[in-house]
PARODREN-92115 format. One line per 2 residues: their letters; for each residue x, y, z of C-alpha. Coordinates in Angstrom, 3 decimals, padded with zeros to 6 digits. Example, Ala and Ser with C-alpha at 12.3 -4.5 7.8 and 13.67 -1.06 7.14 Angstrom:
<loses>
as = 012.300:-004.500:007.800 | 013.670:-001.060:007.140
</loses>
This chain:
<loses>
xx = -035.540:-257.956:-142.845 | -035.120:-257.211:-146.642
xx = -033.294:-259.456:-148.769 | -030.096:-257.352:-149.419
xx = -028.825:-259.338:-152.576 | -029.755:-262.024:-155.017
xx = -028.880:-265.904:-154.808 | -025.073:-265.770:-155.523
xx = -023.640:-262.439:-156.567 | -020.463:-262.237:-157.956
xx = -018.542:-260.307:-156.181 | -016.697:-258.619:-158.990
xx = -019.816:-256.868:-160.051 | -018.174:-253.668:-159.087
xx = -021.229:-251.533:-158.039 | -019.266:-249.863:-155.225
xx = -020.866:-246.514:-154.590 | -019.044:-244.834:-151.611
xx = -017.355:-241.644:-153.009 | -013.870:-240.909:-151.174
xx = -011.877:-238.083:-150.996 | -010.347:-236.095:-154.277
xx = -007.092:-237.367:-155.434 | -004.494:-235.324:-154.188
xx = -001.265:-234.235:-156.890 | 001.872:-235.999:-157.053
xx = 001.858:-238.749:-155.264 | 004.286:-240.891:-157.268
xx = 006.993:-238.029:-158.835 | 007.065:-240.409:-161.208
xx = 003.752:-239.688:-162.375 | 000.929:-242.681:-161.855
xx = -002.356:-242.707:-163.588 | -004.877:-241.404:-160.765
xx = -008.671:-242.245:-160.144 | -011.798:-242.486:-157.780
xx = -013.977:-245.449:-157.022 | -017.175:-245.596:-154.567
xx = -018.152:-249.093:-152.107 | -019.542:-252.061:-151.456
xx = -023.177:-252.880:-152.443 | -026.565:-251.192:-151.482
xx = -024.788:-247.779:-150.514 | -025.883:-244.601:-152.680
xx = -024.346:-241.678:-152.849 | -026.531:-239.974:-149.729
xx = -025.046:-242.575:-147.039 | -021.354:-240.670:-147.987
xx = -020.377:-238.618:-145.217 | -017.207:-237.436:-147.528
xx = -013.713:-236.187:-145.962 | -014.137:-235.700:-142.287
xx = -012.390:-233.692:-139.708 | -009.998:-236.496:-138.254
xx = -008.524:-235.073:-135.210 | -004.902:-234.709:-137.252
xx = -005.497:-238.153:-138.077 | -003.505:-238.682:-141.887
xx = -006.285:-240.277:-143.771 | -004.493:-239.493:-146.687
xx = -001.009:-240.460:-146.251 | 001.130:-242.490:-143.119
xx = 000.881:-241.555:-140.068 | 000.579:-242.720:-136.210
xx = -002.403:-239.840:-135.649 | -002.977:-239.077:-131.833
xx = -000.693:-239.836:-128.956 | -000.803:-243.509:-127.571
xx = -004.111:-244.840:-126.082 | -006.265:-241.393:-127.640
xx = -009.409:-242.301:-130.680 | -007.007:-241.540:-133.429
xx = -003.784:-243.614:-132.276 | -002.587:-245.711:-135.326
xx = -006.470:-244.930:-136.563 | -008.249:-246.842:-134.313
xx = -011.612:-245.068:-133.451 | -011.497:-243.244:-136.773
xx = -014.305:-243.766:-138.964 | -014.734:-245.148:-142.682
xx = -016.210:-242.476:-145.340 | -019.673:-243.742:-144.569
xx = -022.559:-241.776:-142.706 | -023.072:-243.410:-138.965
xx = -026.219:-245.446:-138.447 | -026.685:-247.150:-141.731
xx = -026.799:-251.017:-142.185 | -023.644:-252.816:-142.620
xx = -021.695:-252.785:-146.198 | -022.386:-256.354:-147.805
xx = -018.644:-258.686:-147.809 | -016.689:-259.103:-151.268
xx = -015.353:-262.279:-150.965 | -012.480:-262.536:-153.828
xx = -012.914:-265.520:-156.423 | -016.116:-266.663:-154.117
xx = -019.714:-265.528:-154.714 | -022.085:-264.326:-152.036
xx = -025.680:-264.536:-150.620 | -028.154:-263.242:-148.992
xx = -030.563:-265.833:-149.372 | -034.571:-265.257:-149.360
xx = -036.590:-264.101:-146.856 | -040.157:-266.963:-146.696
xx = -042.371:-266.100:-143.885 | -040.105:-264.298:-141.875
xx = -037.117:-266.496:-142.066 | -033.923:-266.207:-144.223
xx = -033.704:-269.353:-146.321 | -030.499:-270.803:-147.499
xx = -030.095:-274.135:-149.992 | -026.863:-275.835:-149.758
xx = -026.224:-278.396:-151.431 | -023.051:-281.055:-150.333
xx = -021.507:-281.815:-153.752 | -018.169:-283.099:-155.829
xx = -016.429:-279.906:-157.112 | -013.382:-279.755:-159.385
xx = -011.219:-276.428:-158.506 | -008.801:-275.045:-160.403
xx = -006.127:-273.521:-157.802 | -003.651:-272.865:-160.215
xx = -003.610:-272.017:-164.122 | -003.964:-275.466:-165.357
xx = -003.990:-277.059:-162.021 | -006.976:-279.065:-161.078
xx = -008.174:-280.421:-157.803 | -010.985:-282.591:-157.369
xx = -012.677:-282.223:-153.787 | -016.119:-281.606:-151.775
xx = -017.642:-278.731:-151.526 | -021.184:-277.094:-151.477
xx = -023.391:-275.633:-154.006 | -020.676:-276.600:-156.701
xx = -017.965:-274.242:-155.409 | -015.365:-274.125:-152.576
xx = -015.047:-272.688:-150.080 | -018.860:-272.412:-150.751
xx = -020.561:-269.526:-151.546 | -020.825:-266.860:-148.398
xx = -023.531:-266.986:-146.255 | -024.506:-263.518:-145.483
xx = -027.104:-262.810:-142.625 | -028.181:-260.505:-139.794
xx = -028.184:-260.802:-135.828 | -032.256:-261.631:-134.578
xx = -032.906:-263.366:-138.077 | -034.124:-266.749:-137.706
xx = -032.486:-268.817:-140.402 | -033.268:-271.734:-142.369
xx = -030.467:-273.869:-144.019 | -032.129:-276.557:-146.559
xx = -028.986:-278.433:-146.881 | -029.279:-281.703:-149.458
xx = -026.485:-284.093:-149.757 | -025.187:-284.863:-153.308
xx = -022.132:-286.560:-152.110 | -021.865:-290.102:-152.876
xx = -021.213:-290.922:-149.285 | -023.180:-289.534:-145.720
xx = -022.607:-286.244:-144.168 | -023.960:-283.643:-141.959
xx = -023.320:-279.538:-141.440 | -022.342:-278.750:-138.021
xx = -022.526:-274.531:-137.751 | -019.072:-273.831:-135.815
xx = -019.376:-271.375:-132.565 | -023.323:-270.490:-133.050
xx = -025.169:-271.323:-129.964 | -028.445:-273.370:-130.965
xx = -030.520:-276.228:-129.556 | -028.258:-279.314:-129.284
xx = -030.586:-280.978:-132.021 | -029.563:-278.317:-134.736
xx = -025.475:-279.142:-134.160 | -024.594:-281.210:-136.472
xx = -022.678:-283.782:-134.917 | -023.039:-287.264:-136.658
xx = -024.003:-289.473:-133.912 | -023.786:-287.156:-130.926
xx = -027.198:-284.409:-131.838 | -028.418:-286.428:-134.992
xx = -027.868:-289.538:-137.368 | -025.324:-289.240:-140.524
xx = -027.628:-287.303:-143.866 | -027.705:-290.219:-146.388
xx = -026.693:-289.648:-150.259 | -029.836:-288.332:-151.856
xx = -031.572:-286.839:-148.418 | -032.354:-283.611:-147.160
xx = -032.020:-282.219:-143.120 | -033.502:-278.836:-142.446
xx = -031.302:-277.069:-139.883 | -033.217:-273.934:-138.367
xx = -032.600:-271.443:-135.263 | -032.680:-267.922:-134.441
xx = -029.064:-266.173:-134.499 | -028.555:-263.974:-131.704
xx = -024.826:-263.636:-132.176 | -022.763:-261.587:-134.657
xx = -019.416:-262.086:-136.027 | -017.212:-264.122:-138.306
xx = -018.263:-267.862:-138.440 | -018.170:-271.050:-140.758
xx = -020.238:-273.912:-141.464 | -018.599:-277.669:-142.037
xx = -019.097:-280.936:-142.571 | -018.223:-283.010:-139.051
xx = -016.472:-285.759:-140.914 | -013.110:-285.195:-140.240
xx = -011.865:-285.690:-144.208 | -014.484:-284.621:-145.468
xx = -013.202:-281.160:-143.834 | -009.617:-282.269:-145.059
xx = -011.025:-282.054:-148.564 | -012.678:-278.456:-148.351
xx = -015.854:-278.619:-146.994 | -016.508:-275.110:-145.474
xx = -019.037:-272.349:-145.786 | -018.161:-268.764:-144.659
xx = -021.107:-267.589:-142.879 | -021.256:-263.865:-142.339
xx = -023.332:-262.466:-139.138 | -024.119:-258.875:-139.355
xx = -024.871:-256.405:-136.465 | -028.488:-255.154:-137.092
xx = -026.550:-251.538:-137.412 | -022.672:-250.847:-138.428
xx = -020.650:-250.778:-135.561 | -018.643:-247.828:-134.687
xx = -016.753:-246.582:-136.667 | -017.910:-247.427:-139.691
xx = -015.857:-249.535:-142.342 | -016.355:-248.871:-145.951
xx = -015.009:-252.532:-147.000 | -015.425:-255.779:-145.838
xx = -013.267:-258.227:-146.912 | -013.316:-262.137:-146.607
xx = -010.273:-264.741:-146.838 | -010.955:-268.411:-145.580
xx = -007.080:-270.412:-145.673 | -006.760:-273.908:-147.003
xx = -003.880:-276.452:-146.948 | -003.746:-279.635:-149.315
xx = -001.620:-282.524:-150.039 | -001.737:-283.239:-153.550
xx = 001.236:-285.015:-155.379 | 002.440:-284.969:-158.474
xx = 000.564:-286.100:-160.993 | -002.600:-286.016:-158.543
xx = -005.492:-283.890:-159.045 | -007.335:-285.448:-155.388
xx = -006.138:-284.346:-151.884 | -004.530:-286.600:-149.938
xx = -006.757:-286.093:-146.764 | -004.528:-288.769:-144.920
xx = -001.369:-287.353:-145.314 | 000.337:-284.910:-142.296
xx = 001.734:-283.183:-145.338 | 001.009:-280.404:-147.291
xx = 002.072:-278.436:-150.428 | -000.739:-275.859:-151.416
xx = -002.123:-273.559:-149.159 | -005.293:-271.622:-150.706
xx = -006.946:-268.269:-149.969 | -010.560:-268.382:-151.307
xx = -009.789:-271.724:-152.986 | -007.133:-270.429:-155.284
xx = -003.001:-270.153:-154.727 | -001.117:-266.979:-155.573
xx = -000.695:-265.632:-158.344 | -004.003:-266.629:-158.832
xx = -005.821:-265.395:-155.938 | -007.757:-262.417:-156.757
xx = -006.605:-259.009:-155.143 | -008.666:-256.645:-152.815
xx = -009.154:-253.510:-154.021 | -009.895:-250.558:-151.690
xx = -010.097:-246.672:-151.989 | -007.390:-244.315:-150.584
xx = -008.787:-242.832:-147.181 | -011.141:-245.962:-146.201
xx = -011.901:-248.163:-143.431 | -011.479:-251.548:-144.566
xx = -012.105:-254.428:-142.488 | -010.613:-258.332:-143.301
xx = -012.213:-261.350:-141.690 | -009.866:-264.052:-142.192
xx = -010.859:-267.493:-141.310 | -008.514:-270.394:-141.558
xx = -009.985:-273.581:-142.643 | -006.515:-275.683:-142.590
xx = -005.703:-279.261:-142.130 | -002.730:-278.757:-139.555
xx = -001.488:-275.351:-139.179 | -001.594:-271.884:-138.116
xx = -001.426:-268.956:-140.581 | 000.514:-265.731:-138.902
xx = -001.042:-263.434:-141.726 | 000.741:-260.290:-142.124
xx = -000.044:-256.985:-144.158 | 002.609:-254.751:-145.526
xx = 002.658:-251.098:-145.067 | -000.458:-250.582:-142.804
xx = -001.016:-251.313:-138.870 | -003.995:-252.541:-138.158
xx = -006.500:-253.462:-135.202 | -007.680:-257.175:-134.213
xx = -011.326:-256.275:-133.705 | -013.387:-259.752:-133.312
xx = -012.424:-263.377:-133.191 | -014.845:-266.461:-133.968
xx = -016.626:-265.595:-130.918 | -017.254:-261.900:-132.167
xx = -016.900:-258.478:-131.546 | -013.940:-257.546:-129.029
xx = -014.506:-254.775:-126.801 | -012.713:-251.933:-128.011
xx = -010.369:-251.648:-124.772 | -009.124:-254.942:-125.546
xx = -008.335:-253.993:-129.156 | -004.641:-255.283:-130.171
xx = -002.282:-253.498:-132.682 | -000.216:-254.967:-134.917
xx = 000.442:-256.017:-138.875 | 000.390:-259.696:-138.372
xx = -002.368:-261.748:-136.415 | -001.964:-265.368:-135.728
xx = -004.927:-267.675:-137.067 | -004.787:-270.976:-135.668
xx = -006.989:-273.709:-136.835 | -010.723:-273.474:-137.354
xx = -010.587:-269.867:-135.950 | -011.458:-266.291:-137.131
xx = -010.036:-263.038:-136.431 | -011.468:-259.356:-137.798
xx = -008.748:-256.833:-138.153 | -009.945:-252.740:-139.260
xx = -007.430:-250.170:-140.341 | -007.406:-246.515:-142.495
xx = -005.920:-247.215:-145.683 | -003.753:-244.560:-146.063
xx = -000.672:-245.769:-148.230 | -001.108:-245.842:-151.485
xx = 000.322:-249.152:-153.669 | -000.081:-252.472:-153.812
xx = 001.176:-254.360:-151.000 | 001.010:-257.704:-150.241
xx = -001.064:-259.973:-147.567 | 000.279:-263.317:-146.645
xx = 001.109:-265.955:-144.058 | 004.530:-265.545:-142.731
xx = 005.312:-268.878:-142.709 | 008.755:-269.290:-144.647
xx = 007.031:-272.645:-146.381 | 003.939:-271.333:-146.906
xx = 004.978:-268.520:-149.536 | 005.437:-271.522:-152.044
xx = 003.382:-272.885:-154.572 | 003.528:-276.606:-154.852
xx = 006.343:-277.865:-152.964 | 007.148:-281.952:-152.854
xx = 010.313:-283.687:-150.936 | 013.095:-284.305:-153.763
xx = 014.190:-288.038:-153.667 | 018.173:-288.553:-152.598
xx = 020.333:-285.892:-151.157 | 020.329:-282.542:-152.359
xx = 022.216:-281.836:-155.572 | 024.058:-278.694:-156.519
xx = 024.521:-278.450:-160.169 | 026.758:-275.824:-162.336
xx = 029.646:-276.557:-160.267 | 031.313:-273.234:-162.025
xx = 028.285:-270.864:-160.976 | 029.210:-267.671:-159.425
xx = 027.784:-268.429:-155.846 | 028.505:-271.884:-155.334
xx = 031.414:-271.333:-152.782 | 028.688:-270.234:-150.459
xx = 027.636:-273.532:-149.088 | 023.792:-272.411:-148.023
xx = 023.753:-271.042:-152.111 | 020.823:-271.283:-153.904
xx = 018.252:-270.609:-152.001 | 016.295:-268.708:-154.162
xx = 012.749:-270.605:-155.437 | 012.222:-270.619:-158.874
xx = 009.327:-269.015:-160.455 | 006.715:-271.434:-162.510
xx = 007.150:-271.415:-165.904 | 003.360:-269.647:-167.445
xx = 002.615:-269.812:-170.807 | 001.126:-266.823:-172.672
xx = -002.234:-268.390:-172.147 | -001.749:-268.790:-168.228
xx = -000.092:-265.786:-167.689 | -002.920:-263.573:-169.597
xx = -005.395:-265.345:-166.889 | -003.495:-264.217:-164.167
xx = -002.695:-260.559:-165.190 | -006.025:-259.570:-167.438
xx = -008.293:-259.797:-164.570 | -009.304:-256.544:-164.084
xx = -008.271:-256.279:-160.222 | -004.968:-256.271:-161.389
xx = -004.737:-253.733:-163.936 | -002.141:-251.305:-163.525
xx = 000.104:-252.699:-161.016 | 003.879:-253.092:-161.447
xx = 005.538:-255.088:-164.149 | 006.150:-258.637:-163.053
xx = 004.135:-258.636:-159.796 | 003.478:-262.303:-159.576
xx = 006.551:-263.342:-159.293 | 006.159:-262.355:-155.871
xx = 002.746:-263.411:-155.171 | 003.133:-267.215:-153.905
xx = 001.397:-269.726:-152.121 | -000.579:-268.205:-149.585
xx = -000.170:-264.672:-150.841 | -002.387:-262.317:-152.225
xx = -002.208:-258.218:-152.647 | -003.963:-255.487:-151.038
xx = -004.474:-252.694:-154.183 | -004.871:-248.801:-152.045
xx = -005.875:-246.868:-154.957 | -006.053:-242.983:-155.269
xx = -009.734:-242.257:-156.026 | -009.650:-241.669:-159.644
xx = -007.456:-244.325:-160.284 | -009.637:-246.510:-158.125
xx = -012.922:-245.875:-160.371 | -011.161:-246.336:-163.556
xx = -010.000:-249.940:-162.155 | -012.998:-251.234:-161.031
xx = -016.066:-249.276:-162.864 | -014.690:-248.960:-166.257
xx = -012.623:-251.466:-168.971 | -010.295:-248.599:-170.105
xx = -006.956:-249.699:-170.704 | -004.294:-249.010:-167.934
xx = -000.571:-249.103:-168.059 | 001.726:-250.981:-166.229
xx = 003.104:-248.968:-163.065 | 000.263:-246.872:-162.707
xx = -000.054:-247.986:-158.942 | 003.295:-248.727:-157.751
xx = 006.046:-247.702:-160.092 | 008.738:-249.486:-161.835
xx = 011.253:-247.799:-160.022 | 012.241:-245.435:-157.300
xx = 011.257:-241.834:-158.088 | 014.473:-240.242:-158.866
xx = 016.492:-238.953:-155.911 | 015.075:-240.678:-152.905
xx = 017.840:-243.846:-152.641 | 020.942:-240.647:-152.164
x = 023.053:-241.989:-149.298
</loses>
């Protein structure tokens, strides 16, 4: 099979080429800039099917389609903007790169390399951990069912290791297990793991060194049908969930500690994190996959319903489908969710657990102290429980709002974006395209307005 991409794209290379359907008029009173923007890589403009007869199904707008248990309930069975039959769309992976690796005699080739890596999580904030090729999570290994791959994994670490490749069925001598299938990889050596792939799905490599794995050693490693399923998504998003104990004053997880106090998406905390940024009208798919230390990650999505599709041991029949908006990830599994985008905004993604929608959270030493006696509130004994927001400089804050994923969302987003947070962006087509093909300057608002259209809060 041809190579699809180069050795570590960037994923913000925005050469999405899937055209979508025409912006439709007024769909904030208040007036929004509107836009279009095509798909995912390798996809021209002849693999666009275009607007498509959707059995009543609202593409466009909210809806629950057909009655319960039909193709169209809650847009189950309905299809992306793609033509059938075509090879699947390549992942974005937010703030991670991607590759394909190299076809050499018939095998795809992949070079890891086990290595220190300093991460910044936070504007400003530093952690030193392990990770591969110089990045984690490492880059994403992207790769097709019936390919026989070939991982030339070197360790750079200063201390031994191995790569164990998580739910893939391979001879026992390709595992990874220190000890059990093969001896540790020394500092400075080299192990060639190699097998054919029969499966398909949503899977991970790791280190089987139990802190080394507390320290962020994980590769995302994407298996692709040979043909896009049915029906066909138009975006393919990844998210791989982190937890670390760092105190203050510490840039190195504490890999010991039963504590925690940042949580990562793609290596990075919100604000930071990097949003994903789909087209009115498509198919998107999420793979999430969490890599944490101790707990579970019930990750929910505002304003759409969506269907759990696969898990870490693949594709789910379709009868056994589930609905919903949030989908429990315990640890060191995967779950695939597919929905119609068809509300417009920005709306966030994140674990619903209460202490995971903080950034940086340490245990205060003596009792809990309520100062400004004479604050309006403080005859409320539970008052304040309102988190403060971190206090950016102009410098940190440009990082976090110049990106050009963000451009054109509401004023003051990120003081909502915590922790294990980050934002799904549903863009009207035109608005879409001038986001993510062009550097034109775009107003605050233009996505979700400051306020309310005028009218619609009458009791």
């Amino acid at each position: 099979m041809d190579e699809r991409r180069a050795m570590e794209t960037p994923n913000d290379r925005r050469n999405f080429l899937v055209q979508g359907a025409a912006a439709t008029a007024g769909l904030f009173a208040a007036g929004s800039v509107m836009g279009q923007q095509p798909e995912t890589a390798s996809i021209s403009d002849a693999d666009v099917a275009g607007p498509q007869s959707d059995d009543g199904y609202p593409r466009m707008h909210p809806g629950l389609g057909g009655p319960i248990g039909s193709p169209t309930d809650r847009g189950k069975l309905v299809s992306g903007l793609r033509n059938p039959g075509l090879p699947p769309v390549n992942v974005v992976a937010p703030d991670l790169t991607t590759t394909s690796g190299k076809m050499v005699d018939g095998v795809r080739e992949f070079h890891l390399r086990a290595t220190p890596v300093r991460r910044e999580v936070l504007p400003g904030i530093w952690m030193n951990a392990y990770g591969y090729n110089d990045q984690f999570p490492s880059p994403v290994l992207e790769l097709y069912q019936g390919d026989r791959v070939r991982i030339v994994f070197k360790n750079e670490l200063p201390e031994p290791t191995s790569l164990h490749s998580h739910g893939l069925e391979l001879p026992v001598y390709m595992d990874g297990v220190p000890g059990v299938t093969q001896s540790l990889i020394q500092p400075g050596d080299t192990f060639v793991y190699e097998y054919d792939v029969h499966q398909e799905g949503t899977y991970f490599l790791h280190s089987h060194v139990a802190m080394q794995e507390a320290i962020g050693m994980v590769v995302p490693f994407i298996i692709h049908p040979k043909v896009a399923y049915n029906p066909v998504v138009d975006r393919d998003f990844v998210l791989v969930t982190q937890q670390f104990s760092m105190m203050p004053h510490a840039d190195i997880p504490n890999t010991q500690s039963m504590d925690w106090n940042f949580i990562t998406a793609n290596g990075r905390c919100g604000p930071f994190t990097t949003p994903l940024v789909c087209k009115l009208g498509e198919r998107v798919r999420i793979r999430f996959i969490n890599y944490s230390t101790l707990h579970q990650h019930p990750m929910h999505l505002h304003g759409h319903t969506y269907w759990v599709t696969g898990t870490e041991g693949g594709r789910i029949p379709e009868p056994a489908w589930v609905p919903g908006n949030t989908v429990i990830l315990g640890v060191a599994q995967a779950r695939d969710v597919e929905f119609i985008a068809n509300n417009h905004g920005d709306w966030v993604l994140h674990c619903h657990m209460f202490h995971h929608m903080m950034n940086h959270m340490v245990s205060q030493v003596g009792p809990i102290i309520r100062q400004e006696k004479n604050k309006a509130g403080f005859e409320v004994p539970g008052f304040p429980q309102m988190m403060s927001s971190a206090k950016w400089s102009k410098e940190e804050l440009h990082r976090i709002t110049s990106r050009r994923e963000t451009q054109g969302m509401r004023e003051g987003w990120y003081h909502g974006v915590k922790g294990l947070f980050t934002v799904l962006r549903v863009l009207p087509p035109e608005l879409y395209d001038k986001v993510m093909h062009t550097n034109d300057p775009i107003p605050p608002n233009s996505s979700t307005p400051l306020n309310p259209p005028p009218g619609i809060q009458t009791l």
